[in-house]
DSSP file (Angstrom, degrees, kcal/mol; ACC not computed):
  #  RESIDUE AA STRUCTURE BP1 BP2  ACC     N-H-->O    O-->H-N    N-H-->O    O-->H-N    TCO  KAPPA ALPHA  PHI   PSI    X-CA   Y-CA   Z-CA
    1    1 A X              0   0    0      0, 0.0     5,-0.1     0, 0.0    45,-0.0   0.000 360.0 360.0 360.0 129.8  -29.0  -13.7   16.8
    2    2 A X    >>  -     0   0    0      1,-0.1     3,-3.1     2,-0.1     4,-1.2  -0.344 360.0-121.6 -68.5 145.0  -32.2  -11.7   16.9
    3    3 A X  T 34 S+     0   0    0      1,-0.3     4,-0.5     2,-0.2     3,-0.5   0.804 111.5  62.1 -53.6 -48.4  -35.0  -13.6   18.3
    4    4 A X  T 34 S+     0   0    0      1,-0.2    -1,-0.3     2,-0.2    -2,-0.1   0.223 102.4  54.4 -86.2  12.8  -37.0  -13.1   15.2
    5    5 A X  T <> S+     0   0    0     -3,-3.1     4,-4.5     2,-0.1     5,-0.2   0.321  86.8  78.3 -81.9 -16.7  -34.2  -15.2   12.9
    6    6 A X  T  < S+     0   0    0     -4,-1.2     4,-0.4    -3,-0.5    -2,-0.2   0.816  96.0  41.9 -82.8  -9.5  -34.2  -17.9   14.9
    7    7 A X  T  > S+     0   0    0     -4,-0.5     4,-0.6     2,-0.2     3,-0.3   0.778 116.1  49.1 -71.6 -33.4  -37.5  -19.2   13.3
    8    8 A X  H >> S+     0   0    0      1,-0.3     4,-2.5     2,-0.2     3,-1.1   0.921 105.3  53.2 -84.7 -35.1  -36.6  -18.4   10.3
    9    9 A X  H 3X S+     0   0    0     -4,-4.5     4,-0.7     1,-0.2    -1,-0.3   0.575 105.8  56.2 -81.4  -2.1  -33.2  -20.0   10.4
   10   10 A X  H 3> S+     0   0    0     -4,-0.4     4,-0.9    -3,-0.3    -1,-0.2   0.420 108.6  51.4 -46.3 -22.2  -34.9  -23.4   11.6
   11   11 A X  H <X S+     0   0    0     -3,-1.1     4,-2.3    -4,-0.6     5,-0.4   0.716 112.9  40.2 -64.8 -53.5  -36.8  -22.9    8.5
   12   12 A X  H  X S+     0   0    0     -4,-2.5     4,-1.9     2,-0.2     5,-0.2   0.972 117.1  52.4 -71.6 -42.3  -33.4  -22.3    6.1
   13   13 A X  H  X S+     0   0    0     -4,-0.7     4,-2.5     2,-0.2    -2,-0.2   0.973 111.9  44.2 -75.3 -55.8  -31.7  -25.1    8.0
   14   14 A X  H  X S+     0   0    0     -4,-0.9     4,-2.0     1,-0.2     5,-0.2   0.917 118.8  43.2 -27.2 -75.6  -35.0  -27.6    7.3
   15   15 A X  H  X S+     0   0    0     -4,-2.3     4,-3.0     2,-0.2    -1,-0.2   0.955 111.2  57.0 -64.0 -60.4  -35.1  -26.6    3.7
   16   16 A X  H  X S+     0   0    0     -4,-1.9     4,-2.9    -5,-0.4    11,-0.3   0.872 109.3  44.8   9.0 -83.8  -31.2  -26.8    3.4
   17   17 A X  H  X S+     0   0    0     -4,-2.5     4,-3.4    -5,-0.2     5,-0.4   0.958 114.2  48.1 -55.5 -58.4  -31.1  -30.3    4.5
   18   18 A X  H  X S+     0   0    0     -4,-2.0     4,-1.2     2,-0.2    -1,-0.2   0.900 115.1  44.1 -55.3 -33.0  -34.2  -31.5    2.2
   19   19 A X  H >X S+     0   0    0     -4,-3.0     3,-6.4    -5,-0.2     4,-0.6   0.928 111.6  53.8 -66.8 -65.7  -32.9  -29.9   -1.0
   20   20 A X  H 3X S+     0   0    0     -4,-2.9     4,-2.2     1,-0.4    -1,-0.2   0.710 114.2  40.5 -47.6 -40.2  -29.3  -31.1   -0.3
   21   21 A X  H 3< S+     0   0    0     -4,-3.4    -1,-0.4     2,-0.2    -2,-0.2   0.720 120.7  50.2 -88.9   1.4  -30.6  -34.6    0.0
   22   22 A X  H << S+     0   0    0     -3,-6.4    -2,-0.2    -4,-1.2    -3,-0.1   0.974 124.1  29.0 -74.7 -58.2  -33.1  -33.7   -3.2
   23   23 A X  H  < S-     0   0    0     -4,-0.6    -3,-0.2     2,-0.2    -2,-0.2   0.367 101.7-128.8 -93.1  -4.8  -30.6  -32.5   -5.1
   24   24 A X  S  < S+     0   0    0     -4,-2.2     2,-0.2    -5,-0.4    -4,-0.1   0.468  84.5  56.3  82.7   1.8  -27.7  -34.4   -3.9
   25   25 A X  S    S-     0   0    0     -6,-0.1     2,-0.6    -5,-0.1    -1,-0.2  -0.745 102.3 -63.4-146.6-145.3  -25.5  -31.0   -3.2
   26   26 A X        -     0   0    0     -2,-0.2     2,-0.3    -3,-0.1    -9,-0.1  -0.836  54.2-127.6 -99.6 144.7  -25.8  -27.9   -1.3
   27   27 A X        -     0   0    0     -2,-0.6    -8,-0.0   -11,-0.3     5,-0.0  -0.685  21.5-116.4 -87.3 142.5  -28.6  -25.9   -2.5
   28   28 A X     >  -     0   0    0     -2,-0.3     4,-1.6     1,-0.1    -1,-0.2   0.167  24.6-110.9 -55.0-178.7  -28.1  -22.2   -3.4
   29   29 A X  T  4 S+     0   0    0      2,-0.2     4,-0.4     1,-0.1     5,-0.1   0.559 123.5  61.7 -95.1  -1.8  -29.8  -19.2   -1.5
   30   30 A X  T  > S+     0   0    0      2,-0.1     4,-2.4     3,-0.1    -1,-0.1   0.857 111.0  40.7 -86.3 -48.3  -31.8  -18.6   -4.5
   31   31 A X  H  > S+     0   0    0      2,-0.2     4,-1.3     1,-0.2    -2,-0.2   0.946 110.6  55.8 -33.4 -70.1  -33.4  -22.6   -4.0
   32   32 A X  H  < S+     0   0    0     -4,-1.6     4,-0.4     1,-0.3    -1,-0.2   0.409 106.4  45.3-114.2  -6.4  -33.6  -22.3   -0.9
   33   33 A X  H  4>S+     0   0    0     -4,-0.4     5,-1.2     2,-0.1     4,-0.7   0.884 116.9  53.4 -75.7 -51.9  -36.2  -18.5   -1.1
   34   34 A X  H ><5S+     0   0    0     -4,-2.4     3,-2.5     2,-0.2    -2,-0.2   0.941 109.4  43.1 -61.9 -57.1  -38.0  -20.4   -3.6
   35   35 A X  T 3<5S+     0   0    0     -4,-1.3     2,-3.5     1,-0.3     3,-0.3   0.504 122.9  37.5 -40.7-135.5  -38.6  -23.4   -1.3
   36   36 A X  T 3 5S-     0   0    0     -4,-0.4    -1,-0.3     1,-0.3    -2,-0.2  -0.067 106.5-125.3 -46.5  11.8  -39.3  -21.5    1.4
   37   37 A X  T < 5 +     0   0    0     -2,-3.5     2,-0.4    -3,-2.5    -1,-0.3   0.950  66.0 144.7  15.0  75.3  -41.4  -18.7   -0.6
   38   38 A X      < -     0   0    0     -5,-1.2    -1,-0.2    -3,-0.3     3,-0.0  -0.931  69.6 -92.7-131.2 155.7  -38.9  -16.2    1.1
   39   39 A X     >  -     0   0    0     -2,-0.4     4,-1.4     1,-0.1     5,-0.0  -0.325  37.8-134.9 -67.5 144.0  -37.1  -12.7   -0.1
   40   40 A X  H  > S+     0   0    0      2,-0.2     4,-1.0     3,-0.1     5,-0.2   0.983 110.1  61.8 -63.3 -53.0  -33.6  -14.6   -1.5
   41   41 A X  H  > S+     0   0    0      1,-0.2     4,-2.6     2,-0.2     5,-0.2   0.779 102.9  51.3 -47.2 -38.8  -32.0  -11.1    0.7
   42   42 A X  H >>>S+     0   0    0      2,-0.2     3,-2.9     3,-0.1     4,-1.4   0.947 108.8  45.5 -42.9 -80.1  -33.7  -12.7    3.9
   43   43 A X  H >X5S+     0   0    0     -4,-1.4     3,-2.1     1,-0.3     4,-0.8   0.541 115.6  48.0 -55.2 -87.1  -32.3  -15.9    3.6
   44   44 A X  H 3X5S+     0   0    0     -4,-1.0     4,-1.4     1,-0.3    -1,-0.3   0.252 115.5  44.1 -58.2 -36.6  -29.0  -14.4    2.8
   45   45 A X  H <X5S+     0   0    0     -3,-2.9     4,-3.1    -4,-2.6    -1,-0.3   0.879 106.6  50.7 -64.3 -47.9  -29.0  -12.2    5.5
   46   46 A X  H <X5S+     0   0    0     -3,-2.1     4,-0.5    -4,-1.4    -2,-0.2   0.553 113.6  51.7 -92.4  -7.8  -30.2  -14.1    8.3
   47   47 A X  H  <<S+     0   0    0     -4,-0.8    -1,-0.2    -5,-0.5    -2,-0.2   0.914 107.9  57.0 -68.9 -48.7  -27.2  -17.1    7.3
   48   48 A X  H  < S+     0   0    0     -4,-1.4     3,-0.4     1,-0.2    -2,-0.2   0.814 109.3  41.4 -51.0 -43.6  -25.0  -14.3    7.4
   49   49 A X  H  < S+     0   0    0     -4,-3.1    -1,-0.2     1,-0.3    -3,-0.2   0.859 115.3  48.2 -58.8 -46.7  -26.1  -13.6   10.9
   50   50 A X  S  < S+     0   0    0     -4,-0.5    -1,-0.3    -5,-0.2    -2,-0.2   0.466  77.9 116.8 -85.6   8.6  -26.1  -16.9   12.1
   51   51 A X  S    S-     0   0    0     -3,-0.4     2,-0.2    -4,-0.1    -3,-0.0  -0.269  81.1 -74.8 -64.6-171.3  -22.5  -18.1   10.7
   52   52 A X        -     0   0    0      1,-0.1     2,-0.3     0, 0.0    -1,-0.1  -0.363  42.1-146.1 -85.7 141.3  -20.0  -19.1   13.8
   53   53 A X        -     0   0    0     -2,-0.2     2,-0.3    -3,-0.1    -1,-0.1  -0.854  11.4-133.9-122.1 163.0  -18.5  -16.5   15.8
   54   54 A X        -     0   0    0     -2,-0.3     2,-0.3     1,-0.0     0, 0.0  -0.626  18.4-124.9-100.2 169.0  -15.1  -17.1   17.3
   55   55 A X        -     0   0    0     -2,-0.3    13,-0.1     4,-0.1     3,-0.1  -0.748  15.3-132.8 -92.4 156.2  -14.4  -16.3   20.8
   56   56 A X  S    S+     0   0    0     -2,-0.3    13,-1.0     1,-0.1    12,-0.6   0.663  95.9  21.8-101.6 -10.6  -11.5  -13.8   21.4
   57   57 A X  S    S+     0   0    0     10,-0.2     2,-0.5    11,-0.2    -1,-0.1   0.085  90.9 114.5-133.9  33.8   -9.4  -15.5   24.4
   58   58 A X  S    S-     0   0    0      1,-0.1    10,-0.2    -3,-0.1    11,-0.1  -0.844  81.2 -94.2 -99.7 136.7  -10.6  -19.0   23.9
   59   59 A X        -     0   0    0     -2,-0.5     8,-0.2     5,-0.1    -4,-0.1   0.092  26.0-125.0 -37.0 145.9   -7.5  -21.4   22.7
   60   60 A X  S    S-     0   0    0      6,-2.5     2,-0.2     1,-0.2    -1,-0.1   0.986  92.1  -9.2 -62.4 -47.2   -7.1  -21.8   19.0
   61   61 A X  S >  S-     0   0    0      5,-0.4     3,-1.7     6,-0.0     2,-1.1  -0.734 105.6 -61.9-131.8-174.5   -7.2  -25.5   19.4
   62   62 A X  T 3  S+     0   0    0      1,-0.3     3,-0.1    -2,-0.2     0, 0.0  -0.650 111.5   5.1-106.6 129.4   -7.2  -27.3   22.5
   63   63 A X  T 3  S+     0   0    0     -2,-1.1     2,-0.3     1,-0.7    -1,-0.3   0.248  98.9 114.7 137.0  35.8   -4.7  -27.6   25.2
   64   64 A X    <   -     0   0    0     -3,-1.7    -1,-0.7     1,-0.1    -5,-0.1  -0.831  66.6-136.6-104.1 155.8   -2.4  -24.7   23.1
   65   65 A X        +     0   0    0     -2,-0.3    -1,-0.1    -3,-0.1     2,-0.1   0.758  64.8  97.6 -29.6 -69.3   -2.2  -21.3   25.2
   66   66 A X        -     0   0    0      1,-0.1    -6,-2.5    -7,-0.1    -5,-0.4  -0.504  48.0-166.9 -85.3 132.8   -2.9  -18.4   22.0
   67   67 A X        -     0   0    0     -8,-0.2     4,-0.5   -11,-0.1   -10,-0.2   0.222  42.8-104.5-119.7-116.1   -5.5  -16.9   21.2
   68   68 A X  S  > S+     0   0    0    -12,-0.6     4,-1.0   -10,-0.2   -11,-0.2   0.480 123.0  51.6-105.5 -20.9   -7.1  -15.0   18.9
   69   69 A X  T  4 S+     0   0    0    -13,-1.0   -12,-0.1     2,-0.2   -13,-0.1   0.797 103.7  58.0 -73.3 -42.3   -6.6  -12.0   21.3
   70   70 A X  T  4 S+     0   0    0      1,-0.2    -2,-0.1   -14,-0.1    -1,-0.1   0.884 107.1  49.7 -59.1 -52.9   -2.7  -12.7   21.5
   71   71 A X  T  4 S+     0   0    0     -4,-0.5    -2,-0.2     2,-0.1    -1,-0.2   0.497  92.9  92.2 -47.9 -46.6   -2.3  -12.3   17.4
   72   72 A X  S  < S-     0   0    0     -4,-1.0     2,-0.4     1,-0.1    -5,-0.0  -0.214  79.2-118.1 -82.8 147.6   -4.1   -9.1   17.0
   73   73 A X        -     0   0    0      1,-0.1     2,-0.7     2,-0.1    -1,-0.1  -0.697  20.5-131.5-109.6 146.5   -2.6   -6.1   17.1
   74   74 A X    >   -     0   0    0     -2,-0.4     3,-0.9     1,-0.1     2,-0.9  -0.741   6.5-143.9 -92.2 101.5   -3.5   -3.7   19.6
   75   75 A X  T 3  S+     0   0    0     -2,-0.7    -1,-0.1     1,-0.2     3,-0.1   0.202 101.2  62.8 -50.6   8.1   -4.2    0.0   18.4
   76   76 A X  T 3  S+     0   0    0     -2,-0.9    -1,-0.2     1,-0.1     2,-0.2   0.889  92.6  63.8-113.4 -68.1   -2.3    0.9   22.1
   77   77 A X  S <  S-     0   0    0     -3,-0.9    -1,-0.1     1,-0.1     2,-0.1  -0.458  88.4-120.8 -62.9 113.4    1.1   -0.5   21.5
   78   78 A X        -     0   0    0     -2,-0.2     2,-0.2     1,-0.1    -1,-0.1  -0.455  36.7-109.5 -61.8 157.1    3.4    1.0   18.7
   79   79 A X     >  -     0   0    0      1,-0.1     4,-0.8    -2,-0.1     5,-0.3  -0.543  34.4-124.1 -91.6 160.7    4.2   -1.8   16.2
   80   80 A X  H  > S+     0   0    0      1,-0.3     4,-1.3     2,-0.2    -1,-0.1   0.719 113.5  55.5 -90.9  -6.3    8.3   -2.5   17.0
   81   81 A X  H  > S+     0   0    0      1,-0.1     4,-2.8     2,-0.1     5,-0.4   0.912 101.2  53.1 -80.3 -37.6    9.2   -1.9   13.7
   82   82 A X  H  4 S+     0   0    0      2,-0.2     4,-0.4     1,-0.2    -2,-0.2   0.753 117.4  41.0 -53.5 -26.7    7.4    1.6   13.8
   83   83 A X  H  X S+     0   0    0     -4,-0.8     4,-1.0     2,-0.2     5,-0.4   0.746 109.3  62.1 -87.6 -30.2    9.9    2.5   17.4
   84   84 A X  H  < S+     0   0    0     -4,-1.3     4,-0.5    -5,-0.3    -2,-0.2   0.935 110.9  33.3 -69.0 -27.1   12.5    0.9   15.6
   85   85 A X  T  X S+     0   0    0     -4,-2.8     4,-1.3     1,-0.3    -1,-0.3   0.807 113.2  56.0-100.5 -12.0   12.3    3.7   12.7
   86   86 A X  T  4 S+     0   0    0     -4,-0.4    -1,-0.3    -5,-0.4    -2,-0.2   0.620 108.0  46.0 -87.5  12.4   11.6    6.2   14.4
   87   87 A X  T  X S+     0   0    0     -4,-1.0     4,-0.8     2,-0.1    -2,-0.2   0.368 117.1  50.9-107.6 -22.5   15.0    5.6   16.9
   88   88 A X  H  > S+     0   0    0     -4,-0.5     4,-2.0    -5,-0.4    -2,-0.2   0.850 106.3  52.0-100.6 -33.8   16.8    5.2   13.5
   89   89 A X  H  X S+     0   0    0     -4,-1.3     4,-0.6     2,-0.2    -1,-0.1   0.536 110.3  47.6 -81.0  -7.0   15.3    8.5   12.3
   90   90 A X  H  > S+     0   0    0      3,-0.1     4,-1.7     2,-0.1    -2,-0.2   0.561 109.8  56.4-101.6 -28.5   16.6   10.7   15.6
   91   91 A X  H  X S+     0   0    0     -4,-0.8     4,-1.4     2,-0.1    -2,-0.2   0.979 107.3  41.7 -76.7 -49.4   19.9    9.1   15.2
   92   92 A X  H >X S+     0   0    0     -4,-2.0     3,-3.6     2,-0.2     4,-1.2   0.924 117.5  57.0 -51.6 -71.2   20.5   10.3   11.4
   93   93 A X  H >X S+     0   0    0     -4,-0.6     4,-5.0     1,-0.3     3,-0.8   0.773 108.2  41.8  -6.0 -77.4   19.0   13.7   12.8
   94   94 A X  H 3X S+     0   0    0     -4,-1.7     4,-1.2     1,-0.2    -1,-0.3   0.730 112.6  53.9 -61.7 -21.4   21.3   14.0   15.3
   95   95 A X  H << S+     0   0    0     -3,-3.6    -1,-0.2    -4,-1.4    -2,-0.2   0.752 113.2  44.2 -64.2 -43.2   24.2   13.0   12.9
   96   96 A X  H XX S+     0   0    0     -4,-1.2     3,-2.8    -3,-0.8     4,-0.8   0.936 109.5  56.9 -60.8 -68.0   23.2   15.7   10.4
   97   97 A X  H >< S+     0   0    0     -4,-5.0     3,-3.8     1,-0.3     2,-2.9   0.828  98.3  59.2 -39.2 -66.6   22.8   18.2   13.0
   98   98 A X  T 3< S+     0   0    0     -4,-1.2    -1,-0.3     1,-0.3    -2,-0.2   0.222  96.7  60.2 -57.9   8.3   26.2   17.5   14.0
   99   99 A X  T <4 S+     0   0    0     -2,-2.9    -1,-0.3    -3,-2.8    -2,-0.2   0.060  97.9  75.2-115.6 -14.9   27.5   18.6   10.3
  100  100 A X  S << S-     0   0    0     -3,-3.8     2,-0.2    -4,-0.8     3,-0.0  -0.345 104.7 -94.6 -80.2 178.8   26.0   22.0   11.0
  101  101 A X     >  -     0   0    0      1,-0.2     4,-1.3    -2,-0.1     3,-0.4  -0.350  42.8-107.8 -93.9-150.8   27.8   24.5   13.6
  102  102 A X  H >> S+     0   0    0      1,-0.3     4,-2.7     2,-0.2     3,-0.5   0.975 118.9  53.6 -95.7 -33.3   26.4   24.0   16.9
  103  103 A X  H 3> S+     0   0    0      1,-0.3     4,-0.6     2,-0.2    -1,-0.3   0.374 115.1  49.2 -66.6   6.7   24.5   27.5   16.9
  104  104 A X  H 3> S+     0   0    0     -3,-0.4     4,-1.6     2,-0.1    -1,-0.3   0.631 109.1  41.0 -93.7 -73.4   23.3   26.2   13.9
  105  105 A X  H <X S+     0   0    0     -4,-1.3     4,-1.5    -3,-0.5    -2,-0.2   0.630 113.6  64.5 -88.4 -23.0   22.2   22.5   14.9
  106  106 A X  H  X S+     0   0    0     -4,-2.7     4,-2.3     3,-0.1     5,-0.3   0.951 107.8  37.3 -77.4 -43.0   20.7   24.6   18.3
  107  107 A X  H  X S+     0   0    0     -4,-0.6     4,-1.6     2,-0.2     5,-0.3   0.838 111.2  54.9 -84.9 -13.2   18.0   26.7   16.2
  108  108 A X  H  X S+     0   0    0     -4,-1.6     4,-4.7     2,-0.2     5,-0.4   0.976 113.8  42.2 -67.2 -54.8   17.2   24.2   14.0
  109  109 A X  H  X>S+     0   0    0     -4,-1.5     5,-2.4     1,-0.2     4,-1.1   0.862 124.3  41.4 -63.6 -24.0   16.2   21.7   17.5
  110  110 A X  H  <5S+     0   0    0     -4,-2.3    10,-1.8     3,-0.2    -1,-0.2   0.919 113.8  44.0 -72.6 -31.7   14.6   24.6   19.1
  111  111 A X  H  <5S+     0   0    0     -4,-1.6    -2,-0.2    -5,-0.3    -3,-0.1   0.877 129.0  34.8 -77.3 -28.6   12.7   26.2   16.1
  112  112 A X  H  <5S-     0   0    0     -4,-4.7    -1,-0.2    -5,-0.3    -3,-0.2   0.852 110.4-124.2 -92.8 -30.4   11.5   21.8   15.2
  113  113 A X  T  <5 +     0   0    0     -4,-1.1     3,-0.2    -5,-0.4    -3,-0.2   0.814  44.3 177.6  40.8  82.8   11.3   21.1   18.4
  114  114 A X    > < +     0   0    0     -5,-2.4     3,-5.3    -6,-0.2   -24,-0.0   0.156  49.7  46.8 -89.4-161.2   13.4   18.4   18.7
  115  115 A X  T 3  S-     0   0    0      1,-0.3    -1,-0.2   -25,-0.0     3,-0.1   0.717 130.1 -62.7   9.8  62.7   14.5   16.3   21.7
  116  116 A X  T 3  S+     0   0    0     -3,-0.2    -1,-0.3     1,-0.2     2,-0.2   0.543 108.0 126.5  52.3  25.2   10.9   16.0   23.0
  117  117 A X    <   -     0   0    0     -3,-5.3    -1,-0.2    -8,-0.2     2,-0.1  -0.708  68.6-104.0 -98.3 167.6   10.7   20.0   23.5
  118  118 A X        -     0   0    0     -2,-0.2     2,-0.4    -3,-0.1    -5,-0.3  -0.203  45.6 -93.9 -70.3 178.5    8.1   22.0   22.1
  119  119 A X        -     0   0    0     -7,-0.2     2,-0.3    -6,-0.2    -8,-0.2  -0.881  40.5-145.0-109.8 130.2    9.0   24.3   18.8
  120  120 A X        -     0   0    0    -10,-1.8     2,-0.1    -2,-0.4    -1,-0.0  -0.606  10.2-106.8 -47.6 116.9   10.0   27.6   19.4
  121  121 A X    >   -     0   0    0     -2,-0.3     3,-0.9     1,-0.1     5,-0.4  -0.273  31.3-117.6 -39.8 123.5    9.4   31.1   17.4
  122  122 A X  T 3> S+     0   0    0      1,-0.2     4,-3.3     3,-0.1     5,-0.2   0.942 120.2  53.5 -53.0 -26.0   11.9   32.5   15.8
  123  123 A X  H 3> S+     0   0    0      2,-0.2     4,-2.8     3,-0.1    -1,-0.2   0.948 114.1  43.9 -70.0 -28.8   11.6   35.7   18.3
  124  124 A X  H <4 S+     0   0    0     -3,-0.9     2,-1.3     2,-0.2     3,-0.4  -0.262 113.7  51.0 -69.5-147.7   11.7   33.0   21.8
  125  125 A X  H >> S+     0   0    0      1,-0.3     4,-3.1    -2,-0.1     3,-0.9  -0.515 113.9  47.6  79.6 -62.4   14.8   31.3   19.7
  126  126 A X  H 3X>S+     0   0    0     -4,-3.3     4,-3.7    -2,-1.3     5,-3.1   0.862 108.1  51.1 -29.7 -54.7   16.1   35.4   19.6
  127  127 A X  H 3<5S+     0   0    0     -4,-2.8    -1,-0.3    -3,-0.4    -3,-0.1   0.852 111.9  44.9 -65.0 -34.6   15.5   36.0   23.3
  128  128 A X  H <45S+     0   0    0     -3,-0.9    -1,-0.3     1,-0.2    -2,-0.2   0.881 125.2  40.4 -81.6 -26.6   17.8   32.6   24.4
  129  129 A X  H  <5S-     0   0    0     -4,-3.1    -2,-0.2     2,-0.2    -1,-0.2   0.942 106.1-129.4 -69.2 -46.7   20.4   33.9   21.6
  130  130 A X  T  <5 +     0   0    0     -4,-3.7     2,-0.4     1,-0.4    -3,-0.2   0.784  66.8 133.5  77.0  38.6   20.1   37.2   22.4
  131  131 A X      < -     0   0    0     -5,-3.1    -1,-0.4    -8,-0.1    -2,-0.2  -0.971  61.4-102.7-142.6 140.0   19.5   37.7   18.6
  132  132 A X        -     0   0    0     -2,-0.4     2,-0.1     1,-0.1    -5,-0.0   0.437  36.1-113.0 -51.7 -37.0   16.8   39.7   16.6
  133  133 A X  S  > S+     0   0    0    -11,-0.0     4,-1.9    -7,-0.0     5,-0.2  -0.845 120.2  58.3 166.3 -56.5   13.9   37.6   15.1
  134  134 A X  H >> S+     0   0    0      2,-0.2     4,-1.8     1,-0.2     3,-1.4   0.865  99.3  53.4 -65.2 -39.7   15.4   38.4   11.9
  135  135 A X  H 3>>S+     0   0    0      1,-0.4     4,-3.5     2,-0.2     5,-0.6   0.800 111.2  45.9 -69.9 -28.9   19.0   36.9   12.5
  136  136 A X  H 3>5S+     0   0    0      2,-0.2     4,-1.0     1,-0.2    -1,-0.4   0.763 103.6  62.3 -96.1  15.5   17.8   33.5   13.5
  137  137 A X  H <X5S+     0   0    0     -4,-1.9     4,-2.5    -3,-1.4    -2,-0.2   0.900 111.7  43.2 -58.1 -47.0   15.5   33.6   10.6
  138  138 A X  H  X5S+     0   0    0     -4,-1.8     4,-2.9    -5,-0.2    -2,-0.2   0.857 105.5  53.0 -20.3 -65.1   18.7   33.7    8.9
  139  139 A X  H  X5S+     0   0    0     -4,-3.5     4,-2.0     1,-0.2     5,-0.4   0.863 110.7  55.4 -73.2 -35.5   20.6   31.4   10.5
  140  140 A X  H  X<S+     0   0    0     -4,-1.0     4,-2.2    -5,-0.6     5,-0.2   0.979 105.9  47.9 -71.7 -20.9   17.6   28.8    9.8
  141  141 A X  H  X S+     0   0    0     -4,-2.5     4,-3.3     1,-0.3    -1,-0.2   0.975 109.5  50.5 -88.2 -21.6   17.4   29.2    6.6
  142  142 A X  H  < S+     0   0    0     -4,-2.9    -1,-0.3     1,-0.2    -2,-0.2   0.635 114.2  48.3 -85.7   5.1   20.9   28.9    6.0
  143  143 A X  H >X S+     0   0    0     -4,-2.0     4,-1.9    -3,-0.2     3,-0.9   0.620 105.9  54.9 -25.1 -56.4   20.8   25.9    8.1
  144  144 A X  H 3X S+     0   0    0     -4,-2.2     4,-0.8    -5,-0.4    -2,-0.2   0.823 109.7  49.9 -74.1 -42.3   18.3   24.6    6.4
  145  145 A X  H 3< S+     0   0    0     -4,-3.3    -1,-0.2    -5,-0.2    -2,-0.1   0.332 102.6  52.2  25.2 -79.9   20.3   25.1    3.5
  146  146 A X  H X4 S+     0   0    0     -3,-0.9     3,-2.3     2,-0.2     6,-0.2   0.862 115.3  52.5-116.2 -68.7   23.6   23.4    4.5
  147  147 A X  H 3< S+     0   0    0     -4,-1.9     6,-0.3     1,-0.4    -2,-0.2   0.427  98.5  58.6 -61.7 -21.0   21.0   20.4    5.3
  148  148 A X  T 3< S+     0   0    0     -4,-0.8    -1,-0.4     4,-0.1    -2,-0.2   0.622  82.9 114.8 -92.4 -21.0   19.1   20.3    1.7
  149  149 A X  S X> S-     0   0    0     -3,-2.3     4,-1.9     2,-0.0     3,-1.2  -0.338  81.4-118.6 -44.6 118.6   22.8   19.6    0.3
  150  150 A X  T 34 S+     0   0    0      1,-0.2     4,-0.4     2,-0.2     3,-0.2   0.803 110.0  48.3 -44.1 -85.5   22.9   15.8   -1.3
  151  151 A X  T 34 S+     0   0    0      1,-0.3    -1,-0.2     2,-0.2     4,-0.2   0.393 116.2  42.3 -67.1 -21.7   25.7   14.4    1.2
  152  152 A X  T <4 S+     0   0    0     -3,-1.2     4,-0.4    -6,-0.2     3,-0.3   0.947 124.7  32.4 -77.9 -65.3   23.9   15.7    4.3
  153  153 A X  S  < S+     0   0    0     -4,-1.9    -2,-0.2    -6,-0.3    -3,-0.1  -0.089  90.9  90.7 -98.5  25.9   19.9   14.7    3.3
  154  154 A X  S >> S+     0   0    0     -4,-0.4     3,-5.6    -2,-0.2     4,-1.0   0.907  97.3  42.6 -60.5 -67.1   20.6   11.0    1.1
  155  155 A X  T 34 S+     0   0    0      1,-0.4     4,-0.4    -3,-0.3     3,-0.3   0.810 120.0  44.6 -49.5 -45.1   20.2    9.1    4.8
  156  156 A X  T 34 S+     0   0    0     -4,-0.4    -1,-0.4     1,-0.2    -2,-0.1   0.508 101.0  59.5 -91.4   4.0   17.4   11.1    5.5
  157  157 A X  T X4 S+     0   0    0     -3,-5.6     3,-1.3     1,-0.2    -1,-0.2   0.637  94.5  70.6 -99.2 -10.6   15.3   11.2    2.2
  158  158 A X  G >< S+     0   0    0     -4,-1.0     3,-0.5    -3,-0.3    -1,-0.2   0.839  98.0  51.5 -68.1 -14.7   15.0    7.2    2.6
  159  159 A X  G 3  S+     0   0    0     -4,-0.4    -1,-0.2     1,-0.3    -2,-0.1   0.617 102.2  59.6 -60.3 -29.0   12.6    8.2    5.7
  160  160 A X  G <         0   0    0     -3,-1.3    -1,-0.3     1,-0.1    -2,-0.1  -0.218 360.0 360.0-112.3  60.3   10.5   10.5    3.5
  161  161 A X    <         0   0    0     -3,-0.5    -3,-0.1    -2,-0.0    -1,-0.1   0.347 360.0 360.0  74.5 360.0    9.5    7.5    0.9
């Protein structure tokens, strides 16, 4: 808390308490600027400031282990349901591929880059083939094709929402 609330919030706490016993409940933040001939947005602010802050590896309660640190999720770490679909979404892949032929199911994983490689051009794709730029463009699209066919892509349009 800045140094120059903490007078003022010994002031809100003062005037707090007397209206609450004046008025027999908690006084608003509108009271409690009038009482104190203060901007309402001060007071409001400088409460705001002062509410309780939690600590982030201090026990919830005491003599328990977790803390507030354990529970949070950590922008570092995939969430396990997130490895768990994407491991369920390279097995249908590979299951589809495998309903292609295999020169087939090979330019599609080089040209997407599948099985952690980078994606290929259709002219590199040509050069491992030994095929023109134009023939695997071919062969992808009728790949691509085979794969847009309802009995190959149902498994795999639950992936895309």
């Amino acid at each position: 808390l800045p140094l120059n609330r903490v007078g003022a919030l010994n002031k809100i706490g003062r005037a707090y308490n007397t209206l609450e016993q004046e008025y027999e409940r908690e006084p608003t933040h509108d009271e409690i600027a009038k009482e104190l001939e203060m901007d309402i947005e001060e007071v409001s602010e400088t409460l705001r400031m002062s509410s309780k802050h939690l600590s982030m590896d201090a026990p919830f309660t005491q003599g328990e282990e977790n803390s507030l640190l354990d529970v949070l999720e950590s922008g570092d770490n995939p969430l396990p349901d997130t490895s768990l679909m994407s491991d369920s979404l390279k097995s249908e892949i590979e299951r589809v591929l495998l309903t292609l032929t295999e020169r087939e199911a090979e330019v599609i994983k080089l040209y997407f880059g599948f099985d952690g490689e980078h994606s290929l051009t259709l002219e590199e794709i040509g050069e491992q083939f030994k095929l023109t730029r134009e023939r695997v463009r071919q062969i992808k699209e009728k790949a691509i094709r085979r794969l847009r066919h309802t009995s190959r892509s149902k498994n795999l349009r639950a992936y895309l929402g």
